[in-house]
C-alpha positions in Angstrom: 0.0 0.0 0.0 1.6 3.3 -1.0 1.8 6.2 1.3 -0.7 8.5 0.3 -0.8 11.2 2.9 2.8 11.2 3.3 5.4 11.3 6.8 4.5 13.2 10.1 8.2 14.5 11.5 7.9 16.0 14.8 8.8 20.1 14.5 10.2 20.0 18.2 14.2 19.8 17.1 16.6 16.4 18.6 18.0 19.2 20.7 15.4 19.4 23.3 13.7 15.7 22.3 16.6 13.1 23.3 18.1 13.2 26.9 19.8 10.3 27.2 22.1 8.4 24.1 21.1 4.6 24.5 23.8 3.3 23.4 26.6 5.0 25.2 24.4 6.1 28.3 25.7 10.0 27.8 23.4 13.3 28.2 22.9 14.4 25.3 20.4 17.4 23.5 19.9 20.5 25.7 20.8 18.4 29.4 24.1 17.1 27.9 24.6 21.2 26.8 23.7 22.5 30.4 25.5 19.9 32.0 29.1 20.6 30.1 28.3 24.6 30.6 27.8 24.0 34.6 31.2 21.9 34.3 32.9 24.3 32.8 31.8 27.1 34.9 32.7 25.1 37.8 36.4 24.2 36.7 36.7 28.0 35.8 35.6 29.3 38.7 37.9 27.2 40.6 41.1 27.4 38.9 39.9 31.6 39.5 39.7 31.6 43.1 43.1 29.7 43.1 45.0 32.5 41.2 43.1 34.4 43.1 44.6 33.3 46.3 48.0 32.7 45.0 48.0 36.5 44.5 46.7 37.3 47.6 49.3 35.4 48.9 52.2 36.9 47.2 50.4 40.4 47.9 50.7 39.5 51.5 54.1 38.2 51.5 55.5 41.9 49.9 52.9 43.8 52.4 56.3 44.5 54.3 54.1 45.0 57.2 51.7 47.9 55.7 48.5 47.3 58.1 46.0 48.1 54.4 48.2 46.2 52.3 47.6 43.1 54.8 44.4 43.6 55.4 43.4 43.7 51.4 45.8 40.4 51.3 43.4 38.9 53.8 40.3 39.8 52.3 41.1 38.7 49.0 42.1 35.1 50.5 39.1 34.9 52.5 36.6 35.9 49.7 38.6 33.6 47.9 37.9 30.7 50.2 33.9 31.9 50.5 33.6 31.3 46.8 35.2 27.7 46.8 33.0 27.1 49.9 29.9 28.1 47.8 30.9 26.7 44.9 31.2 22.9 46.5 28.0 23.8 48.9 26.4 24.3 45.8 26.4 20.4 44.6 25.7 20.0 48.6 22.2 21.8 48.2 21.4 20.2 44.7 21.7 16.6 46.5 18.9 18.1 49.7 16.6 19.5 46.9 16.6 16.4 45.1 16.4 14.0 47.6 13.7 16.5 49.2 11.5 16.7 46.2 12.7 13.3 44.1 13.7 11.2 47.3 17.4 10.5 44.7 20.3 13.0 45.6 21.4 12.7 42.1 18.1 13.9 40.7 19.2 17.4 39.5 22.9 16.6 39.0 22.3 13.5 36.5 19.0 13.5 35.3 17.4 10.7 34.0 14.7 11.0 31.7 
């Protein structure tokens, strides 16, 4: 029997269809996208606050005792610090949310669709 009406394709693009490739398991469309972005961010952010504090610490090492100099060396390490602490807090309060809401602490970081 011939195909006289002709072929529905779905108008939604593979982007935002397919999450997960079946036969190598990885995210793929727009999760596999968001996923690498956050990854990225994350790396980036942390290599920052590392050259951030490396600076600090070489500012604080030629302070040569200036109180302001010292204290700017200090602040910079510590806001340093605060970011990597939010940063890592940050996959900390993913896990409550989605063992809160989806009773699986990997809910939001590796979806499953």
């Amino acid at each position: 029997m011939e195909d006289v009406i002709g072929k529905i394709e779905p108008s939604i693009p593979l982007l935002l269809t397919q999450a997960v490739d079946p036969t190598t398991g990885q995210l793929t469309g727009i999760t596999g996208f968001l996923n690498t972005i956050l990854r990225i961010i994350f790396v980036v952010a942390g290599v920052w606050a590392l050259i951030n504090i490396i600076l600090a610490g070489v500012g604080y090492i030629g302070a040569g005792g200036d109180p302001k100099k010292v204290s700017a060396a200090w602040a910079k390490i510590w806001q340093s610090f605060v970011g990597l602490l939010i940063i890592v807090s940050s996959f900390l309060i993913a896990a409550i949310i989605g063992m809160l809401l989806f009773r699986d602490p990997a809910a939001i970081l590796q979806p499953k669709i």
